[in-house]
C-alpha positions as CSV (number, residue, x, y, z in Angstrom):
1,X,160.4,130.3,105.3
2,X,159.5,133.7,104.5
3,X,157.4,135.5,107.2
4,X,154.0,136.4,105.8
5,X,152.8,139.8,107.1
6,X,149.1,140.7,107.9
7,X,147.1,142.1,104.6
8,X,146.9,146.1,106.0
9,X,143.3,147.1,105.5
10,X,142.0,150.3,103.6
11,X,141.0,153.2,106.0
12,X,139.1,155.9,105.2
13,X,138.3,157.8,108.3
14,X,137.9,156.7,112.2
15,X,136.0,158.7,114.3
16,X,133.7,158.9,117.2
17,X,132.3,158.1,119.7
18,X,128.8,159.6,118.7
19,X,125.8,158.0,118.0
20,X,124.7,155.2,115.5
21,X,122.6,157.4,113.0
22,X,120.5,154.8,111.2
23,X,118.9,151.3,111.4
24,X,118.5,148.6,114.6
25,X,121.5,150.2,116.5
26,X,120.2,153.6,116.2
27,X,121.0,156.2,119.2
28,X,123.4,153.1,120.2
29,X,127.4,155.1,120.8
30,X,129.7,154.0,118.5
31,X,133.2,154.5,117.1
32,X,133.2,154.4,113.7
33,X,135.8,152.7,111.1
34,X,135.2,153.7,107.9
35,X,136.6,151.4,105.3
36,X,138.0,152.9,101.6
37,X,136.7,151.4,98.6
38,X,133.8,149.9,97.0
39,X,132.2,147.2,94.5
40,X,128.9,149.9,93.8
41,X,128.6,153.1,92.8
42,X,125.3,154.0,93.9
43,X,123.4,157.5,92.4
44,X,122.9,159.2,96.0
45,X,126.0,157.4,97.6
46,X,126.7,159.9,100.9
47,X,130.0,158.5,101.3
48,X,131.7,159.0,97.8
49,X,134.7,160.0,99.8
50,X,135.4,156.7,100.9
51,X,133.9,154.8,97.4
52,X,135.4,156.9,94.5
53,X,138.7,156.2,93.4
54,X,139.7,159.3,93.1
55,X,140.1,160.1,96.8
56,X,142.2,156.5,97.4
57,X,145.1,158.9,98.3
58,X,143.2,159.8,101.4
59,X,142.8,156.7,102.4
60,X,145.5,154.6,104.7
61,X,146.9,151.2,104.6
62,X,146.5,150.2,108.6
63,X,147.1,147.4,110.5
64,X,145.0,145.6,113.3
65,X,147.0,147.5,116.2
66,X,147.2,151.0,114.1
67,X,143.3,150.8,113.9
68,X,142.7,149.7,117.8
69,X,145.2,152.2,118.6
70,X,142.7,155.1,117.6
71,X,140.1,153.3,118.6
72,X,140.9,152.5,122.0
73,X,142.2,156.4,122.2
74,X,138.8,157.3,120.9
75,X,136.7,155.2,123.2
76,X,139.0,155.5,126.0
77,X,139.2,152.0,126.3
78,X,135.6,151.4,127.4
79,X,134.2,148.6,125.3
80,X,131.5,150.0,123.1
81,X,130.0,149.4,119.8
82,X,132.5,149.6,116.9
83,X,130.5,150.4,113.5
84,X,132.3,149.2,110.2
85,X,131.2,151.1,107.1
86,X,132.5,152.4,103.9
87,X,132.2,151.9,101.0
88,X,131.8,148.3,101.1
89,X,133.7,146.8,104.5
90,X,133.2,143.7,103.3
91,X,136.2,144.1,100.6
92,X,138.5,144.5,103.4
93,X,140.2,141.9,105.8
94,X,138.2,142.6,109.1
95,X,138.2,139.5,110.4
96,X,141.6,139.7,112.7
97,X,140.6,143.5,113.5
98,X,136.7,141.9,115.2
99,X,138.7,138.8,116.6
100,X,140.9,141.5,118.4
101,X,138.3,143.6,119.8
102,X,136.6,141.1,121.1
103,X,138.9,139.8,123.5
104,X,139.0,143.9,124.5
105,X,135.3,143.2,125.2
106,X,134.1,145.7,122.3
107,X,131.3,144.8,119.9
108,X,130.8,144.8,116.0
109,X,128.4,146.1,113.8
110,X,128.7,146.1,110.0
111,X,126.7,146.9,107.4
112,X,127.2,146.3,103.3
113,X,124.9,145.4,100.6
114,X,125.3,141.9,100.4
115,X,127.7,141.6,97.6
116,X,130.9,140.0,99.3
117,X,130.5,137.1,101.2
118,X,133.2,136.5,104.1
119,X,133.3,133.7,106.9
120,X,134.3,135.9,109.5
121,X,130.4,137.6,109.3
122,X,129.8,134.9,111.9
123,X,131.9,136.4,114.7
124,X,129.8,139.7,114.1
125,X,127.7,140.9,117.1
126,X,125.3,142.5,114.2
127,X,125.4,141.8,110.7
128,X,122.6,144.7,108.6
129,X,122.2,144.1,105.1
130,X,120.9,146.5,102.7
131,X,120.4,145.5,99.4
132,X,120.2,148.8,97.1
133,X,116.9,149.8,95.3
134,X,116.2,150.7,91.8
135,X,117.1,154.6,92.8
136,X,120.3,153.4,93.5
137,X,121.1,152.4,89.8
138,X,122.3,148.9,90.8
139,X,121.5,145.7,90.7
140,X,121.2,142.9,93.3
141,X,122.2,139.7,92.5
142,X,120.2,137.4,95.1
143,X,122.7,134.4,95.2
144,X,125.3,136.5,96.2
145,X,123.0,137.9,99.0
146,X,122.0,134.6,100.3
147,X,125.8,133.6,100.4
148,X,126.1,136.3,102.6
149,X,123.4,134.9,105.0
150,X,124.6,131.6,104.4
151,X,128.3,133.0,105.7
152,X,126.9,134.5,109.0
153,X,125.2,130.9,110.1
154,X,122.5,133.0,112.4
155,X,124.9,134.0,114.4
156,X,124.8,137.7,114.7
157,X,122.0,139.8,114.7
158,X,121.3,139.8,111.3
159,X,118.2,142.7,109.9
160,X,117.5,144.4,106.1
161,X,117.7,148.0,106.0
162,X,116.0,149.2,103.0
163,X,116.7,153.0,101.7
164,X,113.0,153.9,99.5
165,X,113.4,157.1,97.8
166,X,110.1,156.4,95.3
167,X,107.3,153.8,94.9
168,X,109.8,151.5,92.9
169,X,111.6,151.3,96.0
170,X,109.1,150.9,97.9
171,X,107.9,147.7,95.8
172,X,111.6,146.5,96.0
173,X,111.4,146.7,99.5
174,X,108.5,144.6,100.4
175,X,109.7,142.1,97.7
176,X,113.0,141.8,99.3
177,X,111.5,141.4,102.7
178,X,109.1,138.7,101.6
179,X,112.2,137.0,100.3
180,X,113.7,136.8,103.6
181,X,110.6,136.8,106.1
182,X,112.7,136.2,109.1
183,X,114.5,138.6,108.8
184,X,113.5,142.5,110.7
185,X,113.5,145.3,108.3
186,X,114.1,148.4,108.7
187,X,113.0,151.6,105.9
188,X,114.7,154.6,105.7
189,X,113.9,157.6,103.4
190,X,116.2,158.4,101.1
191,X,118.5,161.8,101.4
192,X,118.2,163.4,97.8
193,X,120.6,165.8,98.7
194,X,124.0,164.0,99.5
195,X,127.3,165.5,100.3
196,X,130.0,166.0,97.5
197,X,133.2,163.8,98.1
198,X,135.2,166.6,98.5
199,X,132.9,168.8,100.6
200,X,130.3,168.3,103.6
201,X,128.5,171.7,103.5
202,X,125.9,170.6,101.4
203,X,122.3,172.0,102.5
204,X,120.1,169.3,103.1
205,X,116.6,169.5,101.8
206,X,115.0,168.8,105.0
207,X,111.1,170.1,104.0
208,X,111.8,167.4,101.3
209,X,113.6,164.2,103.4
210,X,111.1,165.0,105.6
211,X,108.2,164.9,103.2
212,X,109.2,161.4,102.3
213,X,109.5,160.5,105.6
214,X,105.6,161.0,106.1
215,X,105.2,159.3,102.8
216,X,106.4,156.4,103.8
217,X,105.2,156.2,106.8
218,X,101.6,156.1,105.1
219,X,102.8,153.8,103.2
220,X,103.4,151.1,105.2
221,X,100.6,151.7,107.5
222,X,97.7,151.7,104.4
223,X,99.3,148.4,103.8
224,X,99.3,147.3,107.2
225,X,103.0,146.3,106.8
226,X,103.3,146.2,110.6
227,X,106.6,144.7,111.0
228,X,108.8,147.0,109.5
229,X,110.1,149.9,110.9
230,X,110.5,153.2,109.8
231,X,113.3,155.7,110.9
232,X,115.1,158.6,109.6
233,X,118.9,159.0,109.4
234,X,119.1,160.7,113.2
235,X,122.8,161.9,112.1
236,X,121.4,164.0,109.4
237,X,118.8,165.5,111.3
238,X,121.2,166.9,114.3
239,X,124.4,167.2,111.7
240,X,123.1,167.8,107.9
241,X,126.0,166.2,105.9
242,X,128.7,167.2,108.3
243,X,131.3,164.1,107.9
244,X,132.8,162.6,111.2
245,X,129.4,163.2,113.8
């Protein structure tokens, strides 16, 4: 019988340990694996180098010890919080990666949009999905969401994280956290000045990010919508768009 070999999962970029920049975990250290490779293509994506097609040539094929390898290098071996982002991580086999670092005694933390389902979201630690606004140019397709809830069985930590870049946003937010009142949401103004795939050096518009910032903060608090939480992207405000901080 022929010997089947592991599926190798698409990396982008591994790097850390800094700090979690967004969302429940925020401040939290964290090494970050950054999948390759994506099912959206959103308008103000800050990650195109790990989405767009184009740059697939950057990205490796790895294998569960290949990844741990850096990570445990990076960490050096103290258990931590490992972050698993993209692109979408969900379109990549992860489960045999957490499995592994859990018996190391490290923790997981993914994020996607809630597009891919997969049964190993129940062995996360925290599971935040963010569904993408109208600004985004996508669509959400709720069923596929809920599978994704469905998939995690309450097990991990399990919050919304909701990017607003405009009062359509806004109105997609609170409609997607009434849809799911159990769930803790988190806002986050949007950064209207990404990075480029191929370079990090672009200025951020902080007078503006910041602007927003305020804006929704008024926001929520003229609606008295006192259970969610606004923070910024703490990454961008010590780093800009520098990649790999």
């Amino acid at each position: 019988m022929k010997h089947m070999e592991p599926p190798s999962i698409r990396v982008s970029e591994i790097f850390g340990p800094t700090i979690q920049g967004e969302g429940v975990l925020i401040g939290l250290p964290t090494v970050f694996v950054r999948t390759g490779g994506c099912d959206y293509r959103c308008s103000w994506c800050d990650s195109l180098h790990a989405v767009d097609n184009r740059f697939r040539g950057d990205w490796q094929a790895m294998s569960v010890e290949q990844i741990w390898e850096q990570v445990s290098a990076l960490s050096g071996g103290e258990p931590l919080t490992v972050s698993l982002s993209g692109g979408n991580p969900a379109i990549q086999p992860l489960g045999e990666l957490i499995e592994f670092g859990h018996r190391e005694g490290y923790r997981f933390a993914l994020e996607t949009q809630g597009s891919v389902a997969r049964d190993w979201f129940s062995t996360l630690d925290t599971l935040v999905l963010s569904p993408k606004p109208p600004s985004s140019q996508m669509s959400t397709d709720w069923a596929r969401f809920e599978a994704c809830l469905a998939v995690a069985q309450g097990r991990p930590l399990t919050v919304l994280k909701l990017v607003v870049f405009d009062d359509e946003d806004y109105a997609y937010a609170k409609d997607a956290a009434a849809r799911y009142p159990h769930l803790p949401v988190y806002l986050q103004p949007g950064n209207h000045t990404p990075p480029s795939p191929d370079r990090d050096d672009v200025i951020v518009d902080m007078t503006g990010v910041m602007r927003r910032m305020k804006w929704l903060i008024e926001k929520v608090t003229q609606d008295r919508w006192f259970d969610a939480r606004v923070l910024p992207q703490l990454h961008m405000l010590l780093w800009g768009n520098t990649r790999g901080v």
